[in-house]
C-alpha positions in Angstrom: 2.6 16.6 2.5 2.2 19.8 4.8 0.0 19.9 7.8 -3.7 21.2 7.2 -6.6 19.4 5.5 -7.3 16.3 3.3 -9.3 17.2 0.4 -11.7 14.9 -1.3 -10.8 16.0 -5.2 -7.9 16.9 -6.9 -7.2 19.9 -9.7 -5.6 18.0 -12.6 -2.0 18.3 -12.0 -2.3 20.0 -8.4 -0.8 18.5 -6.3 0.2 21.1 -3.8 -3.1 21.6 -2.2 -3.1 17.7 -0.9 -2.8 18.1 2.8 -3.4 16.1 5.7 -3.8 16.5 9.4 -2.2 14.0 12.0 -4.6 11.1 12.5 -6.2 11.7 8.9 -5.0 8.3 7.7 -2.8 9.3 5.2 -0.6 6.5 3.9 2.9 7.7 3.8 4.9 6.7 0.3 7.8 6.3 2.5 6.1 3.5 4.3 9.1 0.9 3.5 11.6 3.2 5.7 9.2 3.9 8.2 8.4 -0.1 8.4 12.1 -1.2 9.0 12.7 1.6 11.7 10.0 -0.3 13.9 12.2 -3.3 14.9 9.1 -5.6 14.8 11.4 -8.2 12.1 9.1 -7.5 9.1 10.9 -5.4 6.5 10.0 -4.8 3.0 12.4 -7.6 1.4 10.7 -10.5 3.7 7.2 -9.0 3.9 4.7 -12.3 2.6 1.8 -10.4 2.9 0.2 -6.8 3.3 -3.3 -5.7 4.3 -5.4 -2.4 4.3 -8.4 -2.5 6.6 -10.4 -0.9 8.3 -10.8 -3.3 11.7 -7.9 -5.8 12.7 -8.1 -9.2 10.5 -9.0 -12.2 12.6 -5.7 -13.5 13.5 -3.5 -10.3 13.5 -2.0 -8.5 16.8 -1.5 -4.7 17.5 2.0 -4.4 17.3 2.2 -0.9 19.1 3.2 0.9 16.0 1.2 3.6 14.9 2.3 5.9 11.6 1.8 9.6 11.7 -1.3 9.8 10.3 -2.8 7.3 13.2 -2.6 4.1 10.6 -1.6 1.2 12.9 0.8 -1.9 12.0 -0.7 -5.4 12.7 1.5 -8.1 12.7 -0.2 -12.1 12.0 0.3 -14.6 14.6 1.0 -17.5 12.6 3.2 -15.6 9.8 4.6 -12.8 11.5 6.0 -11.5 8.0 2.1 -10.8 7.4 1.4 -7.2 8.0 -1.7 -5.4 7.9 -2.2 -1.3 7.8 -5.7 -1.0 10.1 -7.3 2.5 10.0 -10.8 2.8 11.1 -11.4 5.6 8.6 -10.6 5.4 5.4 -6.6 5.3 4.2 -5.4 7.6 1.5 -2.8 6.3 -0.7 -0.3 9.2 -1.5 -0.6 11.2 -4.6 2.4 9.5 -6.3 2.3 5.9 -5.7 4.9 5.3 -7.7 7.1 2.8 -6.5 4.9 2.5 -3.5 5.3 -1.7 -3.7 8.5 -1.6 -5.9 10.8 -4.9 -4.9 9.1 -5.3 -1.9 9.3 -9.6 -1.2 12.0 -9.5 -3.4 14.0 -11.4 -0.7 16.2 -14.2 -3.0 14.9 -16.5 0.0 11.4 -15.9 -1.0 9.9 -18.7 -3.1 6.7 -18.2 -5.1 4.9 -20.7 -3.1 5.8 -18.4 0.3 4.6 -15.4 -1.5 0.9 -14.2 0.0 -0.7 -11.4 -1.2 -2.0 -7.8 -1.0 -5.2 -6.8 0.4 -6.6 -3.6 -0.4 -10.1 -3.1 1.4 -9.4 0.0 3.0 -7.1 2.1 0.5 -8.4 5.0 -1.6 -6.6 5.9 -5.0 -9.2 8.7 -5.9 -6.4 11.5 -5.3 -3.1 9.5 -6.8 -2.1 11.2 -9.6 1.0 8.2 -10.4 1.4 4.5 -10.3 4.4 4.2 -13.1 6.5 0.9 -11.2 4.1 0.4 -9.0 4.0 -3.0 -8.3 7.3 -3.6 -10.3 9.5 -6.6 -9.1 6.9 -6.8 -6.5 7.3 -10.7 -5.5 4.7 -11.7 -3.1 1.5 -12.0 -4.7 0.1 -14.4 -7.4 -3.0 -11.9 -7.8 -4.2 -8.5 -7.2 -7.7 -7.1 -7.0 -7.2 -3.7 -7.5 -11.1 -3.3 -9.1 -11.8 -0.9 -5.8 -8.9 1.3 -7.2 -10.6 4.8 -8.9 -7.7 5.6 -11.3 -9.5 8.8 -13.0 -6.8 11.3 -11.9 -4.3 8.8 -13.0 -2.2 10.0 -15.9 0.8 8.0 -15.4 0.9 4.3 -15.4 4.3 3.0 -17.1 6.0 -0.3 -15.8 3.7 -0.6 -13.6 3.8 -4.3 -13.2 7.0 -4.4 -14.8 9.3 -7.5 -13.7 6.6 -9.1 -11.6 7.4 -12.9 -11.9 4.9 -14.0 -9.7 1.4 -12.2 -10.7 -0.1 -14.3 -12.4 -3.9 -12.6 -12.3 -4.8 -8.9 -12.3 -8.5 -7.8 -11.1 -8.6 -3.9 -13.1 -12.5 -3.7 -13.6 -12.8 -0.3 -12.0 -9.5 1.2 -13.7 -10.7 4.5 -15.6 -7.5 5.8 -17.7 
């Protein structure tokens, strides 16, 4: 996205007028190639764990790495492939998400009882437009609550859990498609 303003709706099929400002929390699709470019030994194949909140979870350290749009990377203490995306306003998942957690965790060293899991208390959908492979080969979570996601712009949804070995449970009570 260009420089300029977030908007709160969408225009079926418009996804030109989605613009953000630096600091406007905007989660970048990108975010794997931005992750492994920050040298803090957490890429997307050995990642065990991702958060989205607002506030730094208990146990997590600022790692100095701040995105773009002013999203910060928190790294756990105890598991320092746990990573957490802290915003204290709200983050905006990009209009496509397609792909956005595709093979991520899909390290062959990764065993299901490593895998951890993916948070999402601080992640709004309600301008995605795609999730098709979403969370395909996506290895490191047993479960996913995704009831906070607002999927009525949504009009494309294929594979999305495509080749996910591990998931096991699946939270869509909010999903509108």
């Amino acid at each position: 996205p260009s420089t300029g303003t977030v908007v709160s709706s969408l225009s079926s099929g418009d996804t030109t007028k989605v613009l953000v400002t630096a600091n406007s929390g905007y989660f970048v699709s990108n975010w794997k190639t931005w992750l492994s470019d920050q040298s803090v030994g957490v890429t997307d194949s050995n990642v065990t764990g991702i958060r989205f909140e607002y506030s730094a979870p208990d146990g997590y350290v600022d790692t100095g790495k701040v995105m773009a749009s002013g999203i910060k990377l928190y790294q756990s203490s105890s598991a320092t492939t746990n990573i957490a995306f802290v915003y204290d306003g709200t983050i905006y998942a990009p209009v496509s998400c397609e792909q956005l957690f595709y093979d991520i965790g899909r390290s062959y060293n990764t065993t299901p009882e490593e895998a951890s899991s993916i948070i999402f208390n601080n992640f709004n959908t309600s301008l995605v437009t795609g999730m098709s492979q979403m969370f395909m080969h996506c290895e490191i979570t047993t479960a996913l609550d995704l009831s906070g996601f607002d999927t009525s712009n949504v009009t494309a949804m294929l594979y999305m859990f495509c080749n996910n070995t591990a998931l096991k449970e699946i939270n869509l009570k909010s999903f509108n498609t």
